[in-house]
Backbone as CSV, one residue per row, in Angstrom:
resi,resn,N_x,N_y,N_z,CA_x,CA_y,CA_z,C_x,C_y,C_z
1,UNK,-15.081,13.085,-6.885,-15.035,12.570,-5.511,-15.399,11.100,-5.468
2,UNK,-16.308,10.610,-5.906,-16.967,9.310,-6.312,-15.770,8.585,-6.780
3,UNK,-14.943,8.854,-7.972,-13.702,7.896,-8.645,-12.915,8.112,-7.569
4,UNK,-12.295,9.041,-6.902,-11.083,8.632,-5.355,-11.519,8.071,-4.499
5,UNK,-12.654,8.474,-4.019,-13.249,8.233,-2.234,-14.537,7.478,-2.986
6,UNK,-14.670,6.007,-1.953,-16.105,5.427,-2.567,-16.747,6.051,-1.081
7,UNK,-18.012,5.596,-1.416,-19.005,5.763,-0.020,-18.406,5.659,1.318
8,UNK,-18.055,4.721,1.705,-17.330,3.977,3.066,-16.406,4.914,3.390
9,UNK,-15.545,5.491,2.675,-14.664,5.999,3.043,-14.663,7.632,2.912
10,UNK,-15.666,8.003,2.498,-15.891,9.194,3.298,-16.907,9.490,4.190
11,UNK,-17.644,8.311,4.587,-18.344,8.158,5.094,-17.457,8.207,7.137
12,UNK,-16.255,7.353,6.741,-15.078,7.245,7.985,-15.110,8.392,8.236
13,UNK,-14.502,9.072,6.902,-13.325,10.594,7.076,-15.046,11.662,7.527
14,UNK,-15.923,11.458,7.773,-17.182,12.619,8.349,-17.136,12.188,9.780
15,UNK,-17.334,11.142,10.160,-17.416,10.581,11.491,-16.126,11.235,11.959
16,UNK,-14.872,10.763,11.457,-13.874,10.855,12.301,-13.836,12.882,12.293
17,UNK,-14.048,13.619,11.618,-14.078,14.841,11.632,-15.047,15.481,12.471
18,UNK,-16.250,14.658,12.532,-17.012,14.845,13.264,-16.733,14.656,15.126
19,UNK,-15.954,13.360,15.441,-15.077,13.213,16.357,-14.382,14.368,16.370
20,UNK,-13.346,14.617,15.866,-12.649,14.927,16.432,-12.868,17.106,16.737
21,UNK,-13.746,17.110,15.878,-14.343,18.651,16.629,-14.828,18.516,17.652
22,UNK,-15.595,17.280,18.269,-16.180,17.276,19.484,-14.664,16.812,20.593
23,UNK,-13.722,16.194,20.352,-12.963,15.768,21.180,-12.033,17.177,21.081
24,UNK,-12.116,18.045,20.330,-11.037,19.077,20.568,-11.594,20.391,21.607
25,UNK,-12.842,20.385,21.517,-13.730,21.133,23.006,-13.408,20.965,24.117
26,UNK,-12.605,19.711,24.521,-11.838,19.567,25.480,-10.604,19.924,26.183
27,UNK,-10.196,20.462,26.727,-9.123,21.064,26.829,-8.197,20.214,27.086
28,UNK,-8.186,18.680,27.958,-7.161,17.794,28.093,-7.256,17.259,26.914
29,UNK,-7.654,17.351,26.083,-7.486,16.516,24.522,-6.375,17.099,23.492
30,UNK,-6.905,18.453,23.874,-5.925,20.020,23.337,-4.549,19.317,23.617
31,UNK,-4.499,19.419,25.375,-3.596,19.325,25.850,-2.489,18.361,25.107
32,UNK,-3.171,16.948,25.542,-2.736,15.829,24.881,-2.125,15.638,23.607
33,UNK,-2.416,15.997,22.556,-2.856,16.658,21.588,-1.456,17.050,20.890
34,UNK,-1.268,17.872,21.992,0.002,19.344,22.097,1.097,18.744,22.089
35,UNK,1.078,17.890,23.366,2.324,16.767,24.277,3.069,15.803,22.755
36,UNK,1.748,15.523,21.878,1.916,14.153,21.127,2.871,14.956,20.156
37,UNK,2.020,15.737,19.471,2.887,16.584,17.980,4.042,16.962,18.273
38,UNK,4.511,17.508,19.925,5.631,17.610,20.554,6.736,16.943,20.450
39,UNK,6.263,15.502,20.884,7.082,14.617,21.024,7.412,13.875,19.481
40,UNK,6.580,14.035,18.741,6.625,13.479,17.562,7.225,14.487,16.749
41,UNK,7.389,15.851,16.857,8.632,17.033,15.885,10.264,16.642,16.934
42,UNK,10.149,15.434,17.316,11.790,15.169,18.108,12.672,14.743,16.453
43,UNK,13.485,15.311,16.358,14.551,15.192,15.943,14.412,14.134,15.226
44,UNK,15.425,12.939,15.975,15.103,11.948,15.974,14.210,10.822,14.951
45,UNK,12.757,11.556,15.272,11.390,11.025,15.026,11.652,11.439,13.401
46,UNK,11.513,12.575,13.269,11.480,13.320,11.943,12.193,12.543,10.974
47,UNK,13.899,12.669,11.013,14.660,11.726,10.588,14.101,10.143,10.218
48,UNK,13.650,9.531,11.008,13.600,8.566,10.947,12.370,8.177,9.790
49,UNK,11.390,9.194,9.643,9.964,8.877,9.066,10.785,9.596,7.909
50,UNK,11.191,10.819,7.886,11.851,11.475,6.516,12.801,10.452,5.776
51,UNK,13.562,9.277,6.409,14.453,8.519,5.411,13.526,7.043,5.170
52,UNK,12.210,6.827,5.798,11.196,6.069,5.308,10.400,6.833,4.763
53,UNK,9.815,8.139,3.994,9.457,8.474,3.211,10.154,8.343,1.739
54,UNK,11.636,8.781,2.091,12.683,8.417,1.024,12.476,7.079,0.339
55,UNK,12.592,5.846,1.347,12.570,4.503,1.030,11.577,4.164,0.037
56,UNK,10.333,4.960,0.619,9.197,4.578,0.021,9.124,5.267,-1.464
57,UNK,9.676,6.368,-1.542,9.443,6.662,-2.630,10.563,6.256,-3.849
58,UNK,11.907,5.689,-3.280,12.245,4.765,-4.049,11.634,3.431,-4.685
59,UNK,10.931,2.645,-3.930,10.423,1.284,-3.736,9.091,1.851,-4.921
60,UNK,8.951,2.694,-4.457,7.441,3.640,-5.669,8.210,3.393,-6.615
61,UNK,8.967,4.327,-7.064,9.883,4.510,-8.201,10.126,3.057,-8.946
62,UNK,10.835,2.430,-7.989,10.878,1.174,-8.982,9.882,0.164,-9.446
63,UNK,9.053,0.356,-8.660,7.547,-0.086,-9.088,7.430,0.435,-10.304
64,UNK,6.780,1.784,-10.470,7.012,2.136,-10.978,7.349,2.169,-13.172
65,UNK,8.850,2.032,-12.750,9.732,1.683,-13.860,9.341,0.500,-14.558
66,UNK,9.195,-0.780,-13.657,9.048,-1.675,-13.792,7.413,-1.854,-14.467
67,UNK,6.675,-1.011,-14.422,5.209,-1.086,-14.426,4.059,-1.865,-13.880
68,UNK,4.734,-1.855,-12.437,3.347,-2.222,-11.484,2.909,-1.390,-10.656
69,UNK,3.149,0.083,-11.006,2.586,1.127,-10.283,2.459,2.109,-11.081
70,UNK,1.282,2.674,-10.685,0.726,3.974,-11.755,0.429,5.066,-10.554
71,UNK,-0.151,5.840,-11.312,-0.620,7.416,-10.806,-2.280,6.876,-9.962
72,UNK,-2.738,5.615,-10.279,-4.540,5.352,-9.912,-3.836,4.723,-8.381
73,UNK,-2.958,4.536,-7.967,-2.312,3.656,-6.962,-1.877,5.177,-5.793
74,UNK,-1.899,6.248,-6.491,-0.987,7.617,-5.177,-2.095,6.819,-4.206
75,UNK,-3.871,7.615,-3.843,-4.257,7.203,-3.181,-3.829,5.957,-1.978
76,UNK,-3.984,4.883,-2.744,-3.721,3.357,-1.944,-2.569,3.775,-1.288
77,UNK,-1.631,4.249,-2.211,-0.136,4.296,-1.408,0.229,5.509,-0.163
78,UNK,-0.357,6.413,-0.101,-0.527,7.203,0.320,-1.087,6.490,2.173
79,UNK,-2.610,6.117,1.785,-3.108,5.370,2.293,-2.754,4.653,3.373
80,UNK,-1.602,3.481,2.818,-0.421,2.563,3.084,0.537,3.251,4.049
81,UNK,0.971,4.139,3.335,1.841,5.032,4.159,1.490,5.192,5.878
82,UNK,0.369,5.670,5.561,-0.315,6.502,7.453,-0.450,5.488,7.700
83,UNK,-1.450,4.067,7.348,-1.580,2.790,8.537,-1.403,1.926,8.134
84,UNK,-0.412,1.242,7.355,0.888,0.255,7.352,1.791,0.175,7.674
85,UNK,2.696,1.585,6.966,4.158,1.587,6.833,4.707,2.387,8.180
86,UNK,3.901,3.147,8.512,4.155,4.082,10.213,3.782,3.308,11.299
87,UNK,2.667,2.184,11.074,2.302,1.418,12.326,3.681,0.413,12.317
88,UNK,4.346,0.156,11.446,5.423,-0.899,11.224,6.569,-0.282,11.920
89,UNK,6.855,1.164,11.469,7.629,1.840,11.774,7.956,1.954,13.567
90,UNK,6.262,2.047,14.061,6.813,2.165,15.486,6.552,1.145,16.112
91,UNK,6.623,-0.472,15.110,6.634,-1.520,16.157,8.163,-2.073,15.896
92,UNK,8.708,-1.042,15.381,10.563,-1.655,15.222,11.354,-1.430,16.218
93,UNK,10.836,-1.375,17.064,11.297,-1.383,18.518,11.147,-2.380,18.965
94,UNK,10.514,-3.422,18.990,10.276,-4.746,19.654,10.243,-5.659,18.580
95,UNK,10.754,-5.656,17.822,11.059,-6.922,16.545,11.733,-7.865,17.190
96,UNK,13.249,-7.339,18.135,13.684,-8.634,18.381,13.291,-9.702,19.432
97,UNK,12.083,-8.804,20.031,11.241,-9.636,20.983,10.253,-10.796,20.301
98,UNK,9.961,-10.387,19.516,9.146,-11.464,18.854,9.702,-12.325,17.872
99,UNK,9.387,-13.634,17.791,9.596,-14.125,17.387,8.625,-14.825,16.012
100,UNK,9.273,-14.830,14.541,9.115,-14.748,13.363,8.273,-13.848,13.428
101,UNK,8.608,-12.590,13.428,7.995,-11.041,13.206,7.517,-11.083,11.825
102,UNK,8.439,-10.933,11.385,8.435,-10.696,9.402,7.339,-11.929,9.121
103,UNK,7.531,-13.016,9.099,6.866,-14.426,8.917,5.357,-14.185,9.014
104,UNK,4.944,-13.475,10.817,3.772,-13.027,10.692,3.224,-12.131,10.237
105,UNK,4.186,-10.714,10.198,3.952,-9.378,9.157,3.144,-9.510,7.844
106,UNK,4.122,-10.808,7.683,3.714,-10.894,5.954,2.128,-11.590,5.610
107,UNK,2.260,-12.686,6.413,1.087,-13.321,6.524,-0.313,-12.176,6.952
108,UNK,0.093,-11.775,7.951,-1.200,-10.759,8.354,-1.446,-9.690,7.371
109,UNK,-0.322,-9.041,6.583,-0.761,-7.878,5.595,-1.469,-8.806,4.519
110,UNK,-1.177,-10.141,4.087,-1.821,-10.301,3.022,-2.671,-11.267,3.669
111,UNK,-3.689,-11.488,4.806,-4.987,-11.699,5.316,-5.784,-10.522,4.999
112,UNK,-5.134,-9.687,5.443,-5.702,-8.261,5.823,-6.144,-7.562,4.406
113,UNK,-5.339,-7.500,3.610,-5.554,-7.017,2.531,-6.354,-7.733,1.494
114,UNK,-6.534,-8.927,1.593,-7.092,-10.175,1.421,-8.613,-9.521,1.116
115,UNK,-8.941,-9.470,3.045,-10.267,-9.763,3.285,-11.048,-7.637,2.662
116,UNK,-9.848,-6.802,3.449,-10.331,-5.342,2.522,-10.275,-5.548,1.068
117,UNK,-9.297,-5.793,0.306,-9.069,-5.250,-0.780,-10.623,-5.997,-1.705
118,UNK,-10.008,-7.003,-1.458,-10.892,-8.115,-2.645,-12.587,-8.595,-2.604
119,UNK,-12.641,-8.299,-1.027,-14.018,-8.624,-0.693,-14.710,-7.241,-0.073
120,UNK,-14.584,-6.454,0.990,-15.302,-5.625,1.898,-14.954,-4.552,1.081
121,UNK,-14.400,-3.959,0.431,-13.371,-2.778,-0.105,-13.887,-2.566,-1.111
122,UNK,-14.240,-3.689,-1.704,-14.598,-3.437,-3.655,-16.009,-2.934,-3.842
123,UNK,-17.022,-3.293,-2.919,-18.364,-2.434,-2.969,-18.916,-1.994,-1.929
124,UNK,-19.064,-0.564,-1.824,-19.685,-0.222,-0.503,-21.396,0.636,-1.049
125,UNK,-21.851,0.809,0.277,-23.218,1.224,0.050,-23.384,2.602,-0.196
126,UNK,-24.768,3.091,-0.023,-25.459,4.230,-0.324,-24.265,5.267,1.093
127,UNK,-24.126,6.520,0.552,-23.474,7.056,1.671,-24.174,7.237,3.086
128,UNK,-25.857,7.127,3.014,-26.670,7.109,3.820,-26.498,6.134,4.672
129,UNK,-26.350,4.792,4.021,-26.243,3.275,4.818,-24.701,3.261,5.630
130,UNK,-24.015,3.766,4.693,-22.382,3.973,5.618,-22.630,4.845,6.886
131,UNK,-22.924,6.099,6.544,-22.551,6.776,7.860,-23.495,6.151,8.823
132,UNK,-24.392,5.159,8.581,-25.476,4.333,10.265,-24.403,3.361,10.243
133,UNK,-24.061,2.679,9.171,-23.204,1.430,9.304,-21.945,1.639,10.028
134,UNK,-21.257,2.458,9.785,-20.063,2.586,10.622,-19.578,3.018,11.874
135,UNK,-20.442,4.092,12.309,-20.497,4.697,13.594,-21.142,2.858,15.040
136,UNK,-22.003,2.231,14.116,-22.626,1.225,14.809,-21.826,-0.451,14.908
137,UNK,-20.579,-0.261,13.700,-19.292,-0.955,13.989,-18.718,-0.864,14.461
138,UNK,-18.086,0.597,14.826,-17.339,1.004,15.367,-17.856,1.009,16.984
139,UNK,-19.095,1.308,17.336,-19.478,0.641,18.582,-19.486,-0.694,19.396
140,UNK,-19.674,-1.287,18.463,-20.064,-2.918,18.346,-18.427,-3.657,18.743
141,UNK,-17.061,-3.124,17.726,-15.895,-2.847,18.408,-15.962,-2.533,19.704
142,UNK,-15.615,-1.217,20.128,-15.402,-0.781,21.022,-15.776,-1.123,22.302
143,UNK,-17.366,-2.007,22.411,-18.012,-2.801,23.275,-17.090,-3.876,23.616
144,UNK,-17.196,-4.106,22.667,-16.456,-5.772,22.714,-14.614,-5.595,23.586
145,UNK,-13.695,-4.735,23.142,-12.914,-4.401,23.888,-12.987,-4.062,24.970
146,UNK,-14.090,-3.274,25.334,-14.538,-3.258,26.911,-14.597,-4.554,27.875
147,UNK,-15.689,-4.872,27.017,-16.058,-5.810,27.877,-14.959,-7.371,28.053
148,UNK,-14.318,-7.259,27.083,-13.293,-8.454,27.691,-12.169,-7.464,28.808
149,UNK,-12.501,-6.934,29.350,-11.723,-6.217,30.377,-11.697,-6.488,31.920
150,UNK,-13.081,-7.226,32.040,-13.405,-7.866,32.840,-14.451,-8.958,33.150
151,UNK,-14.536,-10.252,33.950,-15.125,-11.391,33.697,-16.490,-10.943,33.888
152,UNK,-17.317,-9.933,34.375,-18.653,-9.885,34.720,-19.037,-9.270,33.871
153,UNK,-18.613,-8.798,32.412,-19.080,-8.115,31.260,-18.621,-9.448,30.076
154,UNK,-18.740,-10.618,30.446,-18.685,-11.761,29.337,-19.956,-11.878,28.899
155,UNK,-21.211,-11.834,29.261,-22.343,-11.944,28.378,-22.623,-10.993,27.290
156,UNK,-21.785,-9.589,27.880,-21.918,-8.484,26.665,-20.619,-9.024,25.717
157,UNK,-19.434,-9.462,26.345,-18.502,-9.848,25.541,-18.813,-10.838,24.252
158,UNK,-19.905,-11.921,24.611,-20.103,-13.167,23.990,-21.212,-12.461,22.505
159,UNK,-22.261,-11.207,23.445,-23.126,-11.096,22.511,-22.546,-10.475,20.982
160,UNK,-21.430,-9.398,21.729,-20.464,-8.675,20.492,-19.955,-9.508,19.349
161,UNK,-19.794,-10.375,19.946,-18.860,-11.348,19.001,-20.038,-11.908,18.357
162,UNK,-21.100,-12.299,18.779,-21.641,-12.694,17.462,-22.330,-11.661,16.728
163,UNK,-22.354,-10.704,17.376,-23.254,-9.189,16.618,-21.963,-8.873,15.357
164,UNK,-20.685,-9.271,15.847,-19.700,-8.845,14.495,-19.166,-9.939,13.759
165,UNK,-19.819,-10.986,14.223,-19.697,-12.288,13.261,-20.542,-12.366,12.351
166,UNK,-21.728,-12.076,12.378,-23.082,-12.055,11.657,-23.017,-11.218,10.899
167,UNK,-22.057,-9.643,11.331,-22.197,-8.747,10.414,-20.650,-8.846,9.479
168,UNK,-19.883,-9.192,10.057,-19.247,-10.371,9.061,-19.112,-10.796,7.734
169,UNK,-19.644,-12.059,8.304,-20.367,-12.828,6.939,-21.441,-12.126,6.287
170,UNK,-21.673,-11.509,6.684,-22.899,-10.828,5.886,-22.340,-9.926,4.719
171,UNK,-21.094,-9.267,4.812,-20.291,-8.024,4.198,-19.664,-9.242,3.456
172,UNK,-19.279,-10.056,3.983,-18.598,-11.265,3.094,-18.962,-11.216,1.910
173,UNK,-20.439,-12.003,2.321,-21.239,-12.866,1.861,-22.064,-11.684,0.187
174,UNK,-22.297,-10.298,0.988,-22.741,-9.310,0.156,-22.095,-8.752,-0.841
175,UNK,-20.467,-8.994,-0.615,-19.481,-8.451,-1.412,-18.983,-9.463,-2.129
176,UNK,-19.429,-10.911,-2.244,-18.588,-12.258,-3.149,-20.475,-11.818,-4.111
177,UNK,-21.600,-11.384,-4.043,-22.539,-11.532,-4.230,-21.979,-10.221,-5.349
178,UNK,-21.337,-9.589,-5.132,-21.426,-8.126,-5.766,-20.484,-8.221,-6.826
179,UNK,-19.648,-9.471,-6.633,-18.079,-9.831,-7.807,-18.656,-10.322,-8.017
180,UNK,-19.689,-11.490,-7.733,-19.952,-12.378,-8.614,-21.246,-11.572,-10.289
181,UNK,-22.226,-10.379,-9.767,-22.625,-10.586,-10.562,-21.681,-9.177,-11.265
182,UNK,-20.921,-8.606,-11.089,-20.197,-7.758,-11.634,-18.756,-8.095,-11.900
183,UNK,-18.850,-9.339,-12.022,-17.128,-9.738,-12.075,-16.559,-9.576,-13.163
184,UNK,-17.094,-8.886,-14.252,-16.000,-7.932,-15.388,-15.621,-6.630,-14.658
185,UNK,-16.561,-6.082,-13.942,-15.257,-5.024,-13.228,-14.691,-5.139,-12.142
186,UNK,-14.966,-6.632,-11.793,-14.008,-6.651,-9.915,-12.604,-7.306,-11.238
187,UNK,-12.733,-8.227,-12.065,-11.705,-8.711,-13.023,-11.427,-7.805,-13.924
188,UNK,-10.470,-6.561,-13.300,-8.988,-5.936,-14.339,-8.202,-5.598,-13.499
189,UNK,-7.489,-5.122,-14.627,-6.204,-4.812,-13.560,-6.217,-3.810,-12.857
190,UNK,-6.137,-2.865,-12.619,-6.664,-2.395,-11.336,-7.031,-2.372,-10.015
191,UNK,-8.149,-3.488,-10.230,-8.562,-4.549,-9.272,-7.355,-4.906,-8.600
192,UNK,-6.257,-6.127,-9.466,-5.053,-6.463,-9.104,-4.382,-5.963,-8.201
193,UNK,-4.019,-4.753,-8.750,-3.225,-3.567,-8.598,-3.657,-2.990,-6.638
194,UNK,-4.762,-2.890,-7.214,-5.453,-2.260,-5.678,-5.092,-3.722,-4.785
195,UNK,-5.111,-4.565,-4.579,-4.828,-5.944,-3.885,-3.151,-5.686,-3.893
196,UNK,-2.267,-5.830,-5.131,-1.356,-6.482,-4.879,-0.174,-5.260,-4.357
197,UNK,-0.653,-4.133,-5.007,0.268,-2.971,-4.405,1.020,-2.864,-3.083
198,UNK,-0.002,-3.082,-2.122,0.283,-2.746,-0.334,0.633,-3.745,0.252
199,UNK,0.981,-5.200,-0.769,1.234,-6.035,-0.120,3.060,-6.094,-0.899
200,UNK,2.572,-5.331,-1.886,4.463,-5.435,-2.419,5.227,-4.618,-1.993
201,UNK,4.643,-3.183,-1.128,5.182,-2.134,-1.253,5.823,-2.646,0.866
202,UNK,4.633,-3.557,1.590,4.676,-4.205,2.801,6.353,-4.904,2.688
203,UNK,6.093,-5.777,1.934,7.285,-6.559,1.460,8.107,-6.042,1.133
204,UNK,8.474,-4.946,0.586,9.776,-4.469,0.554,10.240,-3.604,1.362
205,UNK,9.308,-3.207,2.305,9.757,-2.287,3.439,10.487,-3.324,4.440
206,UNK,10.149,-4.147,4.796,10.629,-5.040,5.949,12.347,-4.990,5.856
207,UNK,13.068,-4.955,4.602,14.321,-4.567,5.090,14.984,-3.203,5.807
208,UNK,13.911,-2.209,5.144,14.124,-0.820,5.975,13.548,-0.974,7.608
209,UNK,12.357,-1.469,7.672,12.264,-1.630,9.032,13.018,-2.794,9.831
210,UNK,13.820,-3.650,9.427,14.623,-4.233,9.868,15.751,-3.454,10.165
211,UNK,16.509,-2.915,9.102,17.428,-2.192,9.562,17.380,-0.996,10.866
212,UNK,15.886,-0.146,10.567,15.704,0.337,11.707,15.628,0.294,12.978
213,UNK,15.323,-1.578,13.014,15.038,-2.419,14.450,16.366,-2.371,14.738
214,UNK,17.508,-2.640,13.989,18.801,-2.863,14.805,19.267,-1.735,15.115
215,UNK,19.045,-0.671,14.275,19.950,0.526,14.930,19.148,0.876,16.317
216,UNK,17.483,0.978,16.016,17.135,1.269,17.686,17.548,0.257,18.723
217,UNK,17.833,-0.874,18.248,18.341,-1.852,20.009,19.716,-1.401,20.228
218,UNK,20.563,-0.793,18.926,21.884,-0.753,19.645,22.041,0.536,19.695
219,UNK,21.460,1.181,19.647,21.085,2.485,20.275,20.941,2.536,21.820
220,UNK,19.661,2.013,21.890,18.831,1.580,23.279,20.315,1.337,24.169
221,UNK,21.071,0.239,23.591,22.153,-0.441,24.850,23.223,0.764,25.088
222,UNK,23.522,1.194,23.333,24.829,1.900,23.522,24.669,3.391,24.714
223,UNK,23.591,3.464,24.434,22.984,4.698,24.773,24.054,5.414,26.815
224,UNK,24.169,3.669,27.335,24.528,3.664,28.703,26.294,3.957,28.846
225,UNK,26.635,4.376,27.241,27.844,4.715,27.612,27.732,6.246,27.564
226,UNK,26.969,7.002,27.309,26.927,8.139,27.557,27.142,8.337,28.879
227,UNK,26.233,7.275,30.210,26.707,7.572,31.274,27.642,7.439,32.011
228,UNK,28.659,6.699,31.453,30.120,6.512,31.630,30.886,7.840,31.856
229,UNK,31.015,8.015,30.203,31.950,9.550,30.092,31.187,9.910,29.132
230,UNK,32.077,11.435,29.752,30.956,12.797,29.102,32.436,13.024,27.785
231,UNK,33.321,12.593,27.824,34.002,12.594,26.717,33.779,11.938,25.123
232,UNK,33.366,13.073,24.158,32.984,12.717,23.041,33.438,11.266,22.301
233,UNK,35.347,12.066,22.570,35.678,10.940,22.095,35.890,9.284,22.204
234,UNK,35.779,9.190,23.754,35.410,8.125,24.024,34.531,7.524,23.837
235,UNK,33.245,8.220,24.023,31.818,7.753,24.009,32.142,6.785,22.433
236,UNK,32.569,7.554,21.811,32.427,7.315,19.948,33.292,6.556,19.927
237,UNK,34.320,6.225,20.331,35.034,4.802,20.756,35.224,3.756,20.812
238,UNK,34.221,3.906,22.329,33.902,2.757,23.184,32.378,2.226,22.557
239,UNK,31.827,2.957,21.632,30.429,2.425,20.750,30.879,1.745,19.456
240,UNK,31.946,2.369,18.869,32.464,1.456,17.456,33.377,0.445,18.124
241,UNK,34.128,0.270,19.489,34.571,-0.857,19.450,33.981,-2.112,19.845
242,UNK,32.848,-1.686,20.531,31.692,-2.587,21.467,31.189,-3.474,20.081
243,UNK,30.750,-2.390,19.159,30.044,-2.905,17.990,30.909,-3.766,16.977
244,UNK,31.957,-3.461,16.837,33.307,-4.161,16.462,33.386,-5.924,16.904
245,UNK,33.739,-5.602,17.979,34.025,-6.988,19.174,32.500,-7.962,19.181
246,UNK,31.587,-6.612,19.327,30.554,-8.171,19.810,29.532,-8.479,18.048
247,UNK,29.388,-7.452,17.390,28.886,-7.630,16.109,27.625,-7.678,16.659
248,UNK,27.425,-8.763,15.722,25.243,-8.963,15.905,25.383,-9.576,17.303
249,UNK,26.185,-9.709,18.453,25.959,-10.477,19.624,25.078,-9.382,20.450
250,UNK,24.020,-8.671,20.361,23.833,-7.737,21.337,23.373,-8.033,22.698
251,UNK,23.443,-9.415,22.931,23.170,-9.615,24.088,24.494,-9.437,25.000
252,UNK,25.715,-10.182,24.146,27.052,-9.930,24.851,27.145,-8.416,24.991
253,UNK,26.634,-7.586,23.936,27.231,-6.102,24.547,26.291,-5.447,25.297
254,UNK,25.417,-5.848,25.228,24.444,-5.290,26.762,25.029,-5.642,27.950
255,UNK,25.582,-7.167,27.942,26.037,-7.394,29.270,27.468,-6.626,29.526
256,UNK,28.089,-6.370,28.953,29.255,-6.084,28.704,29.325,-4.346,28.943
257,UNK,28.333,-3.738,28.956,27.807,-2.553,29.467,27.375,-2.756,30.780
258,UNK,26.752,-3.873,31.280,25.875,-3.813,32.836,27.551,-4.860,33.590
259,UNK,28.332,-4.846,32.746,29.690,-5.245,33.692,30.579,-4.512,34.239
260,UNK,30.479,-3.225,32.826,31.542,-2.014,33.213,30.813,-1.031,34.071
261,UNK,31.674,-0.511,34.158,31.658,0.702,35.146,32.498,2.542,34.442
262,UNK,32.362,3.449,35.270,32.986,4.752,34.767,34.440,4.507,34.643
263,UNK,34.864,4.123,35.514,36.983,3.786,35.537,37.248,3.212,34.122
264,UNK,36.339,2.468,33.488,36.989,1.385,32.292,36.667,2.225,31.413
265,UNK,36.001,3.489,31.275,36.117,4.574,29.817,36.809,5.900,30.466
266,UNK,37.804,5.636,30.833,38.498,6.923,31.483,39.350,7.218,30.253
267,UNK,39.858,5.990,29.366,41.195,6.217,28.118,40.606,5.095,27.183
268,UNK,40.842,5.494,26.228,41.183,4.044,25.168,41.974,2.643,25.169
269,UNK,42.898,2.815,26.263,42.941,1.950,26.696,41.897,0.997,27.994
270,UNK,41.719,1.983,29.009,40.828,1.319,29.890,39.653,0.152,29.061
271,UNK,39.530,1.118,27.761,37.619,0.992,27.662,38.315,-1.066,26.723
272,UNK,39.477,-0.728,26.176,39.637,-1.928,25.641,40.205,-3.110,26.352
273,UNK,41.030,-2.615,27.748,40.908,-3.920,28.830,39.529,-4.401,29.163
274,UNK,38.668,-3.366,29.346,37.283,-3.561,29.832,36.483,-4.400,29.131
275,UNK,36.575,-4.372,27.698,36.067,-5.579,26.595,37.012,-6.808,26.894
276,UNK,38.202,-6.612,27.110,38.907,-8.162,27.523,38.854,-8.587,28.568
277,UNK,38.242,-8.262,29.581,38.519,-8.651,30.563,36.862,-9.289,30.809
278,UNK,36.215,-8.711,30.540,34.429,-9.117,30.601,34.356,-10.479,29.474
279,UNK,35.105,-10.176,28.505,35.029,-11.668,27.071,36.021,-12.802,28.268
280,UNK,36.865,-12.984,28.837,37.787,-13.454,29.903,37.150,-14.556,31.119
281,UNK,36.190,-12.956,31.571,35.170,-13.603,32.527,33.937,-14.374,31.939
282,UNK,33.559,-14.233,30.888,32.258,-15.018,30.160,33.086,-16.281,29.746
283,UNK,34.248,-15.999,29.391,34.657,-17.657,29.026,34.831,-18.429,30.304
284,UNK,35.625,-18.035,31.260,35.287,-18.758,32.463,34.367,-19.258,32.708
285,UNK,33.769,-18.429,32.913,31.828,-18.839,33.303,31.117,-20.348,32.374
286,UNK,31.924,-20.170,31.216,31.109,-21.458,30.587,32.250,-21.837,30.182
């Protein structure tokens, strides 16, 4: 148990077990609970995490082959999986809202992994000192989100921030103290390995979650020709020709959906005056 799980981290996994027996006594939690796993066995959902499990275990694989991934890495990757590669997963819905997504993705996984892997991550305490230490971070958090919620809780807001600045540098400061006098075992590979893994395995997902971002926006748009016609074959149509005509323009085929109407997918022909005649009117316009 000691070589998989250090202190800290089962120190989390008691708290959070401990949570969550007390939050399941609840019956709207149940409830909640119920609604989520619900919505998350959609079709859909499944698919989508089942052909990013695939991905991933290709991207493993070639790691892998290549020999920058071993069997001491399942853990990390595993790990990676639940709160990297799934939190990524369901922010691929709004990629094209932001702007240099990937740019910051990348930058923030390797801050992030930065400040866990190499410094806070590599030595933790007595399991005694974790389970006071963490439950009292995790407060110290949670305060602090409160209280910037509103302007008459800024003195508790101001105090948080330095109660988790102090404790901070202190984990910093305790963990460059802990490489420094043990730095033959923070220096092998391993070490490396644990750092550079989740930031390679980050990096090569971004084309799968890219690709995923586009099929959900042209999903999202195409989606409004369903309410056109209830005819299969049109629907399937009037979506490969939209996608055809406007390509990566998805702004033209959104509009080009909020132009038409039910009459212009009545035939294969209608639905293709309806693309000429909207490309017709946009050239006018400018």
């Amino acid at each position: 148990m000691d070589q998989l799980f250090n202190n800290r981290e089962i120190a989390v996994s008691i708290w959070v077990f401990i949570f969550l027996c007390w939050a399941f006594t609840k019956e709207e939690v149940r409830e909640s609970v119920k609604q989520v796993l619900l919505a998350f066995c959609h079709r859909a959902i499944l698919t989508i995490f089942a052909l990013m499990a695939g991905y991933v275990y290709l991207m493993v694989d070639f790691l892998y082959s290549a020999g920058l991934w071993d069997f001491d890495q399942l853990k990390n990757t595993i790990m990676w999986f639940i709160f990297v590669a799934s939190v990524e997963l369901f922010k691929a819905n709004t990629i094209h809202e932001e702007k240099g997504y990937f740019r910051e993705s990348i930058k923030g996984h390797f801050m992030l992994l930065v400040v866990l892997e190499f410094v806070v991550a590599f030595h933790s305490f007595s399991l005694i000192t974790e389970l006071i230490i963490v439950p009292l971070s995790t407060l110290a958090v949670l305060l602090l989100a409160f209280s910037e919620l509103k302007e008459e809780y800024k003195p508790v807001e101001n105090l948080m921030s330095w109660v988790l600045s102090i404790f901070g540098v202190f984990m910093v400061g305790f963990s460059l103290y802990v490489i420094s006098s043990k730095f033959c075992e923070f220096a092998q590979s391993k070490t490396f390995m644990d750092f550079s893994i989740p930031i390679i395995l980050s990096i090569l997902l971004l084309p799968f979650i890219f690709m995923i971002s586009v099929y959900m926006l042209y999903e999202r748009i195409l989606v409004r020709v369903n309410i056109y016609t209830e005819d299969r074959l049109h629907r399937l149509y009037a979506k490969l020709k939209g996608i055809m005509h406007f390509k990566r323009d998805h702004k033209s085929l959104n509009d080009w959906l909020s132009f038409s109407c039910m009459s212009d997918f009545e035939s294969r022909k209608t639905i293709d005056e309806s693309i000429i005649s909207f490309k017709t009117k946009k050239t006018e316009m400018v």
